[in-house]
mmCIF file of the N, C-alpha and C atoms, coordinates in Angstrom:
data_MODEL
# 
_entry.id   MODEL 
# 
loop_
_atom_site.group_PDB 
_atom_site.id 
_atom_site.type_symbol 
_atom_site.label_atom_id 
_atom_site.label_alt_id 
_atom_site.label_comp_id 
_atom_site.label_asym_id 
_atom_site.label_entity_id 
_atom_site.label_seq_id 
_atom_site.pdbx_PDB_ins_code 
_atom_site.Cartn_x 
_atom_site.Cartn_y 
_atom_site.Cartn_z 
_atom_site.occupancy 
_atom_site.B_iso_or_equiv 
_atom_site.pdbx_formal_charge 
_atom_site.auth_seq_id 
_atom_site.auth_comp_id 
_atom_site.auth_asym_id 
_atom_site.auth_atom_id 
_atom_site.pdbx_PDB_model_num 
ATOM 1   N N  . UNK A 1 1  ? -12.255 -11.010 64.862  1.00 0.00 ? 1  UNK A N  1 
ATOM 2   C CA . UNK A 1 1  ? -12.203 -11.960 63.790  1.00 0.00 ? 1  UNK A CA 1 
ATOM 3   C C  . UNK A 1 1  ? -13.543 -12.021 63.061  1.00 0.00 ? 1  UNK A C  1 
ATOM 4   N N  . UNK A 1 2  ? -14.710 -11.743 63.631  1.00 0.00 ? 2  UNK A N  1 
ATOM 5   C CA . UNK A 1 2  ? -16.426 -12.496 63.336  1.00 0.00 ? 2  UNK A CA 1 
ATOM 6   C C  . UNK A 1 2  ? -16.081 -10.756 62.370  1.00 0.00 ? 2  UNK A C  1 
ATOM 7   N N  . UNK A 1 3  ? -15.861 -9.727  62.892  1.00 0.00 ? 3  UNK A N  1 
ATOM 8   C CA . UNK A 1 3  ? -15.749 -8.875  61.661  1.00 0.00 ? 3  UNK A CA 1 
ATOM 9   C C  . UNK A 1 3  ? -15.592 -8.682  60.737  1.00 0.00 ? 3  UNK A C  1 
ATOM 10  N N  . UNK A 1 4  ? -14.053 -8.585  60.585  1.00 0.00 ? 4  UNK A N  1 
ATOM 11  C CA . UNK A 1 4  ? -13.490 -9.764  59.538  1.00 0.00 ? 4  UNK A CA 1 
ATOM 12  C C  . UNK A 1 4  ? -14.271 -9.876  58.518  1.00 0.00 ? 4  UNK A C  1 
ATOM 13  N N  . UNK A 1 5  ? -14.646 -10.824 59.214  1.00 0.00 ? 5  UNK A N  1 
ATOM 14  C CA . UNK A 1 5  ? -15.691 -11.877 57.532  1.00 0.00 ? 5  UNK A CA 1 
ATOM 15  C C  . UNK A 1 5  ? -16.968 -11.108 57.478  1.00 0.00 ? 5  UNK A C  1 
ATOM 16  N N  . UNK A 1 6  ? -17.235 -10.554 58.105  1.00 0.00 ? 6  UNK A N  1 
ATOM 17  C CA . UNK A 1 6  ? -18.271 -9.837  58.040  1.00 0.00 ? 6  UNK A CA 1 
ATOM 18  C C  . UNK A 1 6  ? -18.191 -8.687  56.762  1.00 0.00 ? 6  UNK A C  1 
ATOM 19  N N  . UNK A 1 7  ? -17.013 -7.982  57.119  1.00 0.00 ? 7  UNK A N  1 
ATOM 20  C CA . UNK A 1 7  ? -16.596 -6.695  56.161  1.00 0.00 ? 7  UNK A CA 1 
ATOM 21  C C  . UNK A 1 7  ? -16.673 -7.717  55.003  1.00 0.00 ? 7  UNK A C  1 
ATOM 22  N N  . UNK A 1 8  ? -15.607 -8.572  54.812  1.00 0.00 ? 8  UNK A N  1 
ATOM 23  C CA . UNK A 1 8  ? -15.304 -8.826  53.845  1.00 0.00 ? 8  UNK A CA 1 
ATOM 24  C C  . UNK A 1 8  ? -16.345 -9.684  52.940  1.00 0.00 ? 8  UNK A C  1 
ATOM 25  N N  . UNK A 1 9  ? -17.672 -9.785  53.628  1.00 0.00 ? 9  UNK A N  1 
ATOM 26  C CA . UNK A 1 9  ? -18.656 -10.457 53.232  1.00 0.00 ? 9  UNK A CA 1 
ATOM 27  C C  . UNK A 1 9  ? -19.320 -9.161  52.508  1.00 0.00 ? 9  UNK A C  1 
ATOM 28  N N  . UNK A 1 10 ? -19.582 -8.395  53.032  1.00 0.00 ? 10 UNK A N  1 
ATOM 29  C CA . UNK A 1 10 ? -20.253 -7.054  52.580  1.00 0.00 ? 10 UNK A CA 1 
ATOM 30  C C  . UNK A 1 10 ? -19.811 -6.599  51.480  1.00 0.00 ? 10 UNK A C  1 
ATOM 31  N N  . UNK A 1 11 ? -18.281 -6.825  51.905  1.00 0.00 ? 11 UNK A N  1 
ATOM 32  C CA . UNK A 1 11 ? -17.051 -6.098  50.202  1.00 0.00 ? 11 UNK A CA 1 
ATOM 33  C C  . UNK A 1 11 ? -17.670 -6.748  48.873  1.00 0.00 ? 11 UNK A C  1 
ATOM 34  N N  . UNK A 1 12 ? -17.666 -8.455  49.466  1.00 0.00 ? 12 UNK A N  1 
ATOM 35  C CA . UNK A 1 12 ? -17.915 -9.000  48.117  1.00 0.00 ? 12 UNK A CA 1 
ATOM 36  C C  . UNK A 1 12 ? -19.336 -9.129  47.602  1.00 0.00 ? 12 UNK A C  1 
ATOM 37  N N  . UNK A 1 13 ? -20.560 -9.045  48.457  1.00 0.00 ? 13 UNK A N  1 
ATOM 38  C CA . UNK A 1 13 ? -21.687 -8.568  48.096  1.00 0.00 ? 13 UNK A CA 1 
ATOM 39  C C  . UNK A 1 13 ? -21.911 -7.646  47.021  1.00 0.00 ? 13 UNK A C  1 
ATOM 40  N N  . UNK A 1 14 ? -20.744 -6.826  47.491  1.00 0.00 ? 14 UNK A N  1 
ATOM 41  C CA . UNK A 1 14 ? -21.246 -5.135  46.802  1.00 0.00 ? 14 UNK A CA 1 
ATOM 42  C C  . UNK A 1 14 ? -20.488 -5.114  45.160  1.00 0.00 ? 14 UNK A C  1 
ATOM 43  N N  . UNK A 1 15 ? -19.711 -6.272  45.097  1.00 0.00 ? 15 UNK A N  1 
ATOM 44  C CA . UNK A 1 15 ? -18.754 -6.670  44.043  1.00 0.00 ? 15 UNK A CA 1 
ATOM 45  C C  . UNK A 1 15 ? -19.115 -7.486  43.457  1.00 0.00 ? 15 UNK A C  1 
ATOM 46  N N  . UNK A 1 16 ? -20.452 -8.529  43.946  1.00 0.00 ? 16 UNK A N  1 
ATOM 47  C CA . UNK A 1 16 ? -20.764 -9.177  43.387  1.00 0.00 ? 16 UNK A CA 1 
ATOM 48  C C  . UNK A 1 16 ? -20.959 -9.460  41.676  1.00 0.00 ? 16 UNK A C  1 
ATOM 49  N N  . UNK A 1 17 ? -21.660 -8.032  41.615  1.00 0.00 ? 17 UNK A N  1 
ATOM 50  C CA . UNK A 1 17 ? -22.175 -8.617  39.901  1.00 0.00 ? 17 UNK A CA 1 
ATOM 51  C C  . UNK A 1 17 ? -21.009 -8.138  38.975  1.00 0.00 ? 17 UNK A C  1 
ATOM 52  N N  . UNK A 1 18 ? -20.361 -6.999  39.449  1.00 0.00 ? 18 UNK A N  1 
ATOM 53  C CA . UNK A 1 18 ? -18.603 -7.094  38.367  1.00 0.00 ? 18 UNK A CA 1 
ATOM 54  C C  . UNK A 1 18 ? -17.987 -8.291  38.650  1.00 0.00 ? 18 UNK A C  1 
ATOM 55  N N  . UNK A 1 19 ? -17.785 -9.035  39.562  1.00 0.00 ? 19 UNK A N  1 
ATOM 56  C CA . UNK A 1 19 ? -17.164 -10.003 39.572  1.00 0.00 ? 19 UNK A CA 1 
ATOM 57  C C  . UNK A 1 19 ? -17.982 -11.198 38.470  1.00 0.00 ? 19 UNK A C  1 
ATOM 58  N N  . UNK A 1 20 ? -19.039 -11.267 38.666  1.00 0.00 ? 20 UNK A N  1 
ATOM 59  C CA . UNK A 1 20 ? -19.671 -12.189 37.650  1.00 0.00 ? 20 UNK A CA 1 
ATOM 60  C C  . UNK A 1 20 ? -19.535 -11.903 36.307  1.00 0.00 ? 20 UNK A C  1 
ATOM 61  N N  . UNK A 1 21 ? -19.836 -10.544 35.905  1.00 0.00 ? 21 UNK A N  1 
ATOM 62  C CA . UNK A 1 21 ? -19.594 -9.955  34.713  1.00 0.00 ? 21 UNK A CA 1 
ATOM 63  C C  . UNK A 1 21 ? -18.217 -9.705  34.282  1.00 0.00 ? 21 UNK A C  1 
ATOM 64  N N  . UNK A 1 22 ? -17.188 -10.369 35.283  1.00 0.00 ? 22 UNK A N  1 
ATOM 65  C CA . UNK A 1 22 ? -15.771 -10.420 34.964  1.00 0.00 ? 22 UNK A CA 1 
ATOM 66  C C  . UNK A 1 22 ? -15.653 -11.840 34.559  1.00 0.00 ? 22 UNK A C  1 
ATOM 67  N N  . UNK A 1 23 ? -16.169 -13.012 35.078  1.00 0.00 ? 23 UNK A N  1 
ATOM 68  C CA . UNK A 1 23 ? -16.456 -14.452 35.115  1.00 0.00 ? 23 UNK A CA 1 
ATOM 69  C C  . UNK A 1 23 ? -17.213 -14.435 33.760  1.00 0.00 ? 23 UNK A C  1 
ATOM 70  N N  . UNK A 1 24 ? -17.939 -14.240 33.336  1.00 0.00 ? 24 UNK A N  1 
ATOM 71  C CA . UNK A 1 24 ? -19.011 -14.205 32.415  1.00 0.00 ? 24 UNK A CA 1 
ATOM 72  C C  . UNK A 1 24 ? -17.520 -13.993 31.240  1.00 0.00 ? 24 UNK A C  1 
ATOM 73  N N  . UNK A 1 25 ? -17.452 -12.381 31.253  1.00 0.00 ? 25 UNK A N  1 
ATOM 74  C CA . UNK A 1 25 ? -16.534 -12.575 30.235  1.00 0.00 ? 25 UNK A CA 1 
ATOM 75  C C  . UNK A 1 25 ? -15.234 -13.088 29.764  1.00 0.00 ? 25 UNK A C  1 
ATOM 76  N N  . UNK A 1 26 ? -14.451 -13.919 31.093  1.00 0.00 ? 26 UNK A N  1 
ATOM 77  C CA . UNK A 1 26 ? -13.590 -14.768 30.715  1.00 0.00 ? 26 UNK A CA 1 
ATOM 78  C C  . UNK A 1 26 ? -13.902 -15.939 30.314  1.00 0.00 ? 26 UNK A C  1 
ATOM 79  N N  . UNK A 1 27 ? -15.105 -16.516 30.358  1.00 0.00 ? 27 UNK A N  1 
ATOM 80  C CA . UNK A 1 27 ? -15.279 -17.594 30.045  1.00 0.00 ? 27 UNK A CA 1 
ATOM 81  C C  . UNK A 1 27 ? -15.752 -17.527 28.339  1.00 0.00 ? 27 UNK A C  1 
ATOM 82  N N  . UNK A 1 28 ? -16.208 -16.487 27.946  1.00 0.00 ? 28 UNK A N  1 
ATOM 83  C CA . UNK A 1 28 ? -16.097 -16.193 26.295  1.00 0.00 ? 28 UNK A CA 1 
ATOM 84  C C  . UNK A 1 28 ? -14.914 -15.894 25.673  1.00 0.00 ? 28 UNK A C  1 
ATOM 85  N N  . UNK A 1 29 ? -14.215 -15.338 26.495  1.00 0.00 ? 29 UNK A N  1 
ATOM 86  C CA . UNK A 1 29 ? -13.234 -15.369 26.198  1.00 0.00 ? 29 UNK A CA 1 
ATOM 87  C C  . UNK A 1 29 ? -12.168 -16.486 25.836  1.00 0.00 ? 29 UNK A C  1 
ATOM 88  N N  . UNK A 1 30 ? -11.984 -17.196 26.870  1.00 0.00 ? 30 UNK A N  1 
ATOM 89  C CA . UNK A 1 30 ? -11.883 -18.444 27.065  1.00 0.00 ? 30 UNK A CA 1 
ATOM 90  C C  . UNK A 1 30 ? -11.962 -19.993 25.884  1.00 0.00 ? 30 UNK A C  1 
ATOM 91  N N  . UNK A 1 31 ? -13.570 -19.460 25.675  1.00 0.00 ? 31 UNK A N  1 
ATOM 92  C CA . UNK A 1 31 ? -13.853 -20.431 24.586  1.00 0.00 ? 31 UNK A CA 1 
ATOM 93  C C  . UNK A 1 31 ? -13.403 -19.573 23.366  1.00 0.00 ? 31 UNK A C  1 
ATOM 94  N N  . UNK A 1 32 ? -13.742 -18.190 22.935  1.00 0.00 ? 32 UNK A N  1 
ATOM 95  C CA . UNK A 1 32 ? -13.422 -17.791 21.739  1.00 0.00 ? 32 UNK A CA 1 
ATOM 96  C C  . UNK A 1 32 ? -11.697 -18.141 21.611  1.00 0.00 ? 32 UNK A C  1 
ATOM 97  N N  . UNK A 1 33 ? -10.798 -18.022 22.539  1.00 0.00 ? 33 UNK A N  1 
ATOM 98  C CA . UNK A 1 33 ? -9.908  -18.689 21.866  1.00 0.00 ? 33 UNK A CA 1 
ATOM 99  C C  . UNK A 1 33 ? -9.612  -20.620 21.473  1.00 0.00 ? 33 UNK A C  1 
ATOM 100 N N  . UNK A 1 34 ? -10.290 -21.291 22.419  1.00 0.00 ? 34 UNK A N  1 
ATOM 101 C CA . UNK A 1 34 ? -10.318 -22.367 21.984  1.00 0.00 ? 34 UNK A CA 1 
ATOM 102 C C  . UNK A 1 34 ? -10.666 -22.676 20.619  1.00 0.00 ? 34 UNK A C  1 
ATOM 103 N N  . UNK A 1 35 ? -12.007 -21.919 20.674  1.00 0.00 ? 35 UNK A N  1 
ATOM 104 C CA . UNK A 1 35 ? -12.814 -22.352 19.196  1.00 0.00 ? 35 UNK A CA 1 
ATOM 105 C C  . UNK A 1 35 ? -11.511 -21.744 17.812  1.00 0.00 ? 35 UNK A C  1 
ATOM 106 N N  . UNK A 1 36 ? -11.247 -21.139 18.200  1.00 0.00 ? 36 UNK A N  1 
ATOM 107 C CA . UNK A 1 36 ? -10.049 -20.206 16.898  1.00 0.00 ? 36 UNK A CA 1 
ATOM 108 C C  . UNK A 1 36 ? -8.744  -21.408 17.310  1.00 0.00 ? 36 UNK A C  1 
ATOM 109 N N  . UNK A 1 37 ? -8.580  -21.965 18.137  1.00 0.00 ? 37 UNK A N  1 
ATOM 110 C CA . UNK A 1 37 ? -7.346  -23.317 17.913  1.00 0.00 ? 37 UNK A CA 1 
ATOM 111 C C  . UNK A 1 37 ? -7.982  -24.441 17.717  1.00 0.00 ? 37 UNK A C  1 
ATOM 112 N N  . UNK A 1 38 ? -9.308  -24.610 17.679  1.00 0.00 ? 38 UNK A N  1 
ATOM 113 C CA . UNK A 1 38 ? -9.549  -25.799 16.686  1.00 0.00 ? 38 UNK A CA 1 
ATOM 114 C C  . UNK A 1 38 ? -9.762  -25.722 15.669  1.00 0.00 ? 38 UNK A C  1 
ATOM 115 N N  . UNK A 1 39 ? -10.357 -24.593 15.186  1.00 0.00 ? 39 UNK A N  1 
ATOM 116 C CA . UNK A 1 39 ? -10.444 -24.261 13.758  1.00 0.00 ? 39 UNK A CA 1 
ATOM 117 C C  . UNK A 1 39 ? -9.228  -23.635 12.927  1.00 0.00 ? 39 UNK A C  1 
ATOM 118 N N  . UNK A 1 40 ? -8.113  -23.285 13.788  1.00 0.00 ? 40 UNK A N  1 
ATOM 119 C CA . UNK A 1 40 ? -6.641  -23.603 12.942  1.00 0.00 ? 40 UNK A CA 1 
ATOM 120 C C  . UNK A 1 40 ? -6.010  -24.886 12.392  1.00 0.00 ? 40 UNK A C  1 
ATOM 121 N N  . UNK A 1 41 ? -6.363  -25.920 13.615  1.00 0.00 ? 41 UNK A N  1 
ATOM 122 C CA . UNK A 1 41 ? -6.292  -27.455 14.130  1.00 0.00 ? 41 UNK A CA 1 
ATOM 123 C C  . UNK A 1 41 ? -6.663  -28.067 12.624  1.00 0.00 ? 41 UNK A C  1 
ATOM 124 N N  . UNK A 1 42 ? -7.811  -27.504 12.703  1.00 0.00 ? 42 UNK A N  1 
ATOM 125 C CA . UNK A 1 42 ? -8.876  -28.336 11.352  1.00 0.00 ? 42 UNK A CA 1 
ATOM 126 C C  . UNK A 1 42 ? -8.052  -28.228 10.317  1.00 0.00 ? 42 UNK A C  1 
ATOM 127 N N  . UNK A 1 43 ? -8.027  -26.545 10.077  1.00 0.00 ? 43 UNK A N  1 
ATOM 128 C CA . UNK A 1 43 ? -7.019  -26.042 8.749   1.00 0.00 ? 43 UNK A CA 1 
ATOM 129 C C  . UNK A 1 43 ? -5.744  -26.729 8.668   1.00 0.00 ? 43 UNK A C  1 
ATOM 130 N N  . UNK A 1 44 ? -5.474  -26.811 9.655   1.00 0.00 ? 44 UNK A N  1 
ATOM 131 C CA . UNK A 1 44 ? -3.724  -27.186 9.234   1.00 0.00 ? 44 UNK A CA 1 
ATOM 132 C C  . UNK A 1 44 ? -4.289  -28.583 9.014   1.00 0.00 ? 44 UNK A C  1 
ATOM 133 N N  . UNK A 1 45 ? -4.746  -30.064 9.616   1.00 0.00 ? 45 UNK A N  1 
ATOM 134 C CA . UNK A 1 45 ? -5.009  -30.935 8.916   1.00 0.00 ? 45 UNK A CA 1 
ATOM 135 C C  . UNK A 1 45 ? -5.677  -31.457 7.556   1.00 0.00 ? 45 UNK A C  1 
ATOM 136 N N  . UNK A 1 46 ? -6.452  -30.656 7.324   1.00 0.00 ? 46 UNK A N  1 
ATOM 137 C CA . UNK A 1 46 ? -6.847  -30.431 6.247   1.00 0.00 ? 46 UNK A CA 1 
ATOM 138 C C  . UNK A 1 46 ? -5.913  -30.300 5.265   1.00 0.00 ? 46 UNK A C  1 
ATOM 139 N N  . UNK A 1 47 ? -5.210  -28.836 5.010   1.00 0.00 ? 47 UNK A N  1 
ATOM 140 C CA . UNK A 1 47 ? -4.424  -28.202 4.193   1.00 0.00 ? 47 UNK A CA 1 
ATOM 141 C C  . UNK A 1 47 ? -3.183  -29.898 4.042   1.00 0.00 ? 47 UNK A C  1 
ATOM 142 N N  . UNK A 1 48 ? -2.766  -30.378 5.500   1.00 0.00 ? 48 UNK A N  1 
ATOM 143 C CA . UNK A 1 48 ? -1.963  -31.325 5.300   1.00 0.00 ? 48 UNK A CA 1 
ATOM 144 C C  . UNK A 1 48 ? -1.995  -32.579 4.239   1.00 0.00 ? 48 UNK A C  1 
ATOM 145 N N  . UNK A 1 49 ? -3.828  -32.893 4.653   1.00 0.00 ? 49 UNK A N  1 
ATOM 146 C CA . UNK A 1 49 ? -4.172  -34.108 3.761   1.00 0.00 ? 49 UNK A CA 1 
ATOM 147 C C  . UNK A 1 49 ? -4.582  -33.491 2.417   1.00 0.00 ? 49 UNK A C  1 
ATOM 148 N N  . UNK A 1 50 ? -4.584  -32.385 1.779   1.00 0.00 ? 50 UNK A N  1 
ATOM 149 C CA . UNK A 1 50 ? -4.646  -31.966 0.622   1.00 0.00 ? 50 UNK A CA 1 
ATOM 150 C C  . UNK A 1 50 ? -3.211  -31.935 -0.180  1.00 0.00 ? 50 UNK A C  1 
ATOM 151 N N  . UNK A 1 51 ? -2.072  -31.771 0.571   1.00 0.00 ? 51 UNK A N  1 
ATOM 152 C CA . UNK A 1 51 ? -0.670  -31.671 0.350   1.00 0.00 ? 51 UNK A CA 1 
ATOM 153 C C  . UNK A 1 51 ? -0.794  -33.207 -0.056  1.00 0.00 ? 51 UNK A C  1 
ATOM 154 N N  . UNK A 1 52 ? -0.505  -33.521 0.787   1.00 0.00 ? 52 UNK A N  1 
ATOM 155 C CA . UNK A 1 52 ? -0.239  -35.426 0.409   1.00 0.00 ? 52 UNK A CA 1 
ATOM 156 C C  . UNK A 1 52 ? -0.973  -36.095 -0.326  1.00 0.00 ? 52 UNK A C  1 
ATOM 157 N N  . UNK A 1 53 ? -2.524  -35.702 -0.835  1.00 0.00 ? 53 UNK A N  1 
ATOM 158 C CA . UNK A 1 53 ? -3.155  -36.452 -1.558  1.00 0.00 ? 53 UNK A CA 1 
ATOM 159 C C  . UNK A 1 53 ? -2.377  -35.810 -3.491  1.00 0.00 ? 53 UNK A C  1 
ATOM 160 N N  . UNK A 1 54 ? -2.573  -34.006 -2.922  1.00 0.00 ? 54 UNK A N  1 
ATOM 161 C CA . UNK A 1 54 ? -2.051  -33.827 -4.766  1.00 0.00 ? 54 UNK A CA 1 
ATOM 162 C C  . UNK A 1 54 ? -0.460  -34.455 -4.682  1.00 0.00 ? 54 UNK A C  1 
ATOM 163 N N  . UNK A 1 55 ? 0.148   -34.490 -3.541  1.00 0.00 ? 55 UNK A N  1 
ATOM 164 C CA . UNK A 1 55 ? 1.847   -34.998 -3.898  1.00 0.00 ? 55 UNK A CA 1 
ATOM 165 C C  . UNK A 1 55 ? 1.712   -36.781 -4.903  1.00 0.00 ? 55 UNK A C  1 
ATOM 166 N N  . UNK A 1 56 ? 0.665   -37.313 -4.432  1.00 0.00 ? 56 UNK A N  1 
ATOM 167 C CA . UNK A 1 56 ? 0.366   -38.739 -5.010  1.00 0.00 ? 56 UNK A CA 1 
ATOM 168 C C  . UNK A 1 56 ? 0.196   -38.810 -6.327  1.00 0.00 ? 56 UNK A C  1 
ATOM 169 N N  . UNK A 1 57 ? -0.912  -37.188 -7.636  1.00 0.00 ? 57 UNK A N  1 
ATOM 170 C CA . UNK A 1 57 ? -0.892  -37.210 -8.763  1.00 0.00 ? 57 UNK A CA 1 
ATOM 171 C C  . UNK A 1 57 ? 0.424   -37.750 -9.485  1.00 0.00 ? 57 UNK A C  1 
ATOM 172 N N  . UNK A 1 58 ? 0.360   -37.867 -10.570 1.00 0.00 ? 58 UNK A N  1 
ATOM 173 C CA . UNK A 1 58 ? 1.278   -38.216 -11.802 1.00 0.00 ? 58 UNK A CA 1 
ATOM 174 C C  . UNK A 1 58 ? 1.808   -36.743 -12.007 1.00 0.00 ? 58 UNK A C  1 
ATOM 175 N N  . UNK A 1 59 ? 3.187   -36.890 -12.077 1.00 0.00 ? 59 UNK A N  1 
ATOM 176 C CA . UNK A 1 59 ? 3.472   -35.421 -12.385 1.00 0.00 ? 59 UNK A CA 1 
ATOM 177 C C  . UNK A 1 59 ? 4.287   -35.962 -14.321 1.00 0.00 ? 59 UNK A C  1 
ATOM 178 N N  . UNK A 1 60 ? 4.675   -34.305 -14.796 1.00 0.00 ? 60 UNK A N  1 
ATOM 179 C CA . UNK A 1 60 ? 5.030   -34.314 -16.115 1.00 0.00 ? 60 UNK A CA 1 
ATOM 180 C C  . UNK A 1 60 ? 6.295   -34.323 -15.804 1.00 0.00 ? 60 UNK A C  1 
ATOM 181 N N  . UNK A 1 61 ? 6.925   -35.086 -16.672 1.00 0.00 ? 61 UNK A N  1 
ATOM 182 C CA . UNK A 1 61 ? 8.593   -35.166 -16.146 1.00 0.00 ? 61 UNK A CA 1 
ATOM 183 C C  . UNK A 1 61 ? 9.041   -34.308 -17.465 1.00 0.00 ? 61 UNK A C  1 
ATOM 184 N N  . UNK A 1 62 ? 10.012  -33.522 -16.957 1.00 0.00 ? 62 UNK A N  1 
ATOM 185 C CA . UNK A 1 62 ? 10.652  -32.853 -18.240 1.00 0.00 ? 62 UNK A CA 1 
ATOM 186 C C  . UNK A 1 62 ? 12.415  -33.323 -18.231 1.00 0.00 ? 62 UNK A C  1 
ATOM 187 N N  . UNK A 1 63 ? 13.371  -33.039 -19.148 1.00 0.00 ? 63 UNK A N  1 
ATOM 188 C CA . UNK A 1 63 ? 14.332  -33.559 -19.332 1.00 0.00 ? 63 UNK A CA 1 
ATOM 189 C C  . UNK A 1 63 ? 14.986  -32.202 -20.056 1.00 0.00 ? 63 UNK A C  1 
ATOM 190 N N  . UNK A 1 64 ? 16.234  -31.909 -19.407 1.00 0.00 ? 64 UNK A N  1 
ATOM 191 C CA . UNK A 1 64 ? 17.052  -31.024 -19.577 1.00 0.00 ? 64 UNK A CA 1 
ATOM 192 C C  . UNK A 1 64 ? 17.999  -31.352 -20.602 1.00 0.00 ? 64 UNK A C  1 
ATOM 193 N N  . UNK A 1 65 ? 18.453  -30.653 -21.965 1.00 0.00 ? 65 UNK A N  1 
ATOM 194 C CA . UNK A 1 65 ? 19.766  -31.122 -22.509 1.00 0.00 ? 65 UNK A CA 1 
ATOM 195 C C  . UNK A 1 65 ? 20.820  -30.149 -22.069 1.00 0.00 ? 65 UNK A C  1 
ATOM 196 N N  . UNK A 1 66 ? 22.206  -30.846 -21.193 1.00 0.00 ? 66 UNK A N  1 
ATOM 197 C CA . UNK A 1 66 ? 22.833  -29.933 -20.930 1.00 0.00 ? 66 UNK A CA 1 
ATOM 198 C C  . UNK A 1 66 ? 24.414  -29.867 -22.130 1.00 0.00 ? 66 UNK A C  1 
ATOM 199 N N  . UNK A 1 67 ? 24.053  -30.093 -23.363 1.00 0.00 ? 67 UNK A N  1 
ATOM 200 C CA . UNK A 1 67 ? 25.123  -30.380 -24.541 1.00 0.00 ? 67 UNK A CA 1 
ATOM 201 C C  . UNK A 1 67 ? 25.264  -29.049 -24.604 1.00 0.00 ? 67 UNK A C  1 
ATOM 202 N N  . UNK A 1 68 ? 24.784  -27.518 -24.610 1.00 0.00 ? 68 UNK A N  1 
ATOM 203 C CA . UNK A 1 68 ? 25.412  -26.584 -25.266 1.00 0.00 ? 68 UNK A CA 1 
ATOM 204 C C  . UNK A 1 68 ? 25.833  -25.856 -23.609 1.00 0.00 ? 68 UNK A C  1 
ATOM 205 N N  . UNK A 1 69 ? 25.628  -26.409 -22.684 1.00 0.00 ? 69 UNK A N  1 
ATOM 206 C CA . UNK A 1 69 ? 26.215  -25.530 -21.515 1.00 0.00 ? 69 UNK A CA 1 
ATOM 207 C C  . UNK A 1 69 ? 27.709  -26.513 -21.501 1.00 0.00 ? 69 UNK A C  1 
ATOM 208 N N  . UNK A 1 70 ? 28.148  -27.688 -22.047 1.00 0.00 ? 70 UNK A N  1 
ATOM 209 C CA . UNK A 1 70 ? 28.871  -28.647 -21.688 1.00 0.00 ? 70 UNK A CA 1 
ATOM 210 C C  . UNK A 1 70 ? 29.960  -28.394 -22.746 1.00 0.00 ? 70 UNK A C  1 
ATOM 211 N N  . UNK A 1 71 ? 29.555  -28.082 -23.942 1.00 0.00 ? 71 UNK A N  1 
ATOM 212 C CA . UNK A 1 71 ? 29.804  -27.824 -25.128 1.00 0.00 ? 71 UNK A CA 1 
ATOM 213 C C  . UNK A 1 71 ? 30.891  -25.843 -25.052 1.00 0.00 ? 71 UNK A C  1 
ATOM 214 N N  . UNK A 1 72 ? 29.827  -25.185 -24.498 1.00 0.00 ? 72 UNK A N  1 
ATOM 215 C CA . UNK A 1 72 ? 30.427  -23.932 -23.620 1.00 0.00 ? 72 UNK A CA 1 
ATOM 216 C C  . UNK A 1 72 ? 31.394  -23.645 -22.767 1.00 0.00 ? 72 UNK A C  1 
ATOM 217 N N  . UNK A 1 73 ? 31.391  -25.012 -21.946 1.00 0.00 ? 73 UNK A N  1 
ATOM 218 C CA . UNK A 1 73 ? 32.277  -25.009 -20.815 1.00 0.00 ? 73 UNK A CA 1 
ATOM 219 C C  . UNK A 1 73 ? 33.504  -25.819 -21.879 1.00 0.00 ? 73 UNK A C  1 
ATOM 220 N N  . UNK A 1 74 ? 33.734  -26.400 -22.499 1.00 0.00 ? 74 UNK A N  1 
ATOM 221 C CA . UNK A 1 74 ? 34.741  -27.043 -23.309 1.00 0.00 ? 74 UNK A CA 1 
ATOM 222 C C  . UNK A 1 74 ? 35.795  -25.860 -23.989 1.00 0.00 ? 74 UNK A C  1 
ATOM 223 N N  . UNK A 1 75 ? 34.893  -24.815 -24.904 1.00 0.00 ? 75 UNK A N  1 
ATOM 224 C CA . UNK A 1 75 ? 35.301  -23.971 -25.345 1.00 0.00 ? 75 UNK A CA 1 
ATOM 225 C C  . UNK A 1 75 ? 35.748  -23.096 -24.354 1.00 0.00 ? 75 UNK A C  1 
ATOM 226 N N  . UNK A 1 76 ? 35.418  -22.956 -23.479 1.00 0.00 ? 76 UNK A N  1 
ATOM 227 C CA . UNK A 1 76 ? 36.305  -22.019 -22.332 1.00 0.00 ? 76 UNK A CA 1 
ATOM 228 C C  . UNK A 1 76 ? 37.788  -22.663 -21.409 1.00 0.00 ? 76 UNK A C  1 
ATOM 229 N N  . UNK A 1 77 ? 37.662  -23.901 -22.179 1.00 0.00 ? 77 UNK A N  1 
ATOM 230 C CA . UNK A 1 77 ? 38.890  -24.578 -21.490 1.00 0.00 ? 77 UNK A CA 1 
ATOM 231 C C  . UNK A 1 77 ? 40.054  -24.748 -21.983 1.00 0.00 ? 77 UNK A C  1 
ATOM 232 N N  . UNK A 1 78 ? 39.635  -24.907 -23.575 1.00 0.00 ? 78 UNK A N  1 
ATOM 233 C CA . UNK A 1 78 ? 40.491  -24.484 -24.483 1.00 0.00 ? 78 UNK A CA 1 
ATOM 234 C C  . UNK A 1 78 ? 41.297  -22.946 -25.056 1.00 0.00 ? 78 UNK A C  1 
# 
């Protein structure tokens, strides 16, 4: 058994610094995706409160005459 841990103490000695340099780079990893979902986070709230503030402007109302499509459809009924 005292072997054992012995080997397996030695294994991870000798593994030591890839294992760190595996640690090391998940943890950039890690954050580089966090940082890229808060800064979508941001965008999409943002983009949201820009939606809703221009939806609040005065818009131009326009007005359709529909007399010669109505007028068209008459003559086709006859």
């Amino acid at each position: 058994m005292s072997q054992e841990k012995i080997d397996r103490y030695k294994q991870e000695k000798a593994n030591r610094k890839k294992n760190l340099k595996k640690q090391r780079t998940m943890n950039l990893v890690r954050k580089g995706v966090l940082t890229l979902a808060g800064v979508a986070l941001v965008g999409w709230l943002g983009y949201s409160a820009y939606d809703s503030f221009s939806q609040n402007k005065n818009r131009e109302i326009t007005t359709v005459d529909y007399g010669a499509i109505d007028s068209y459809l008459i003559d086709l009924q006859e």
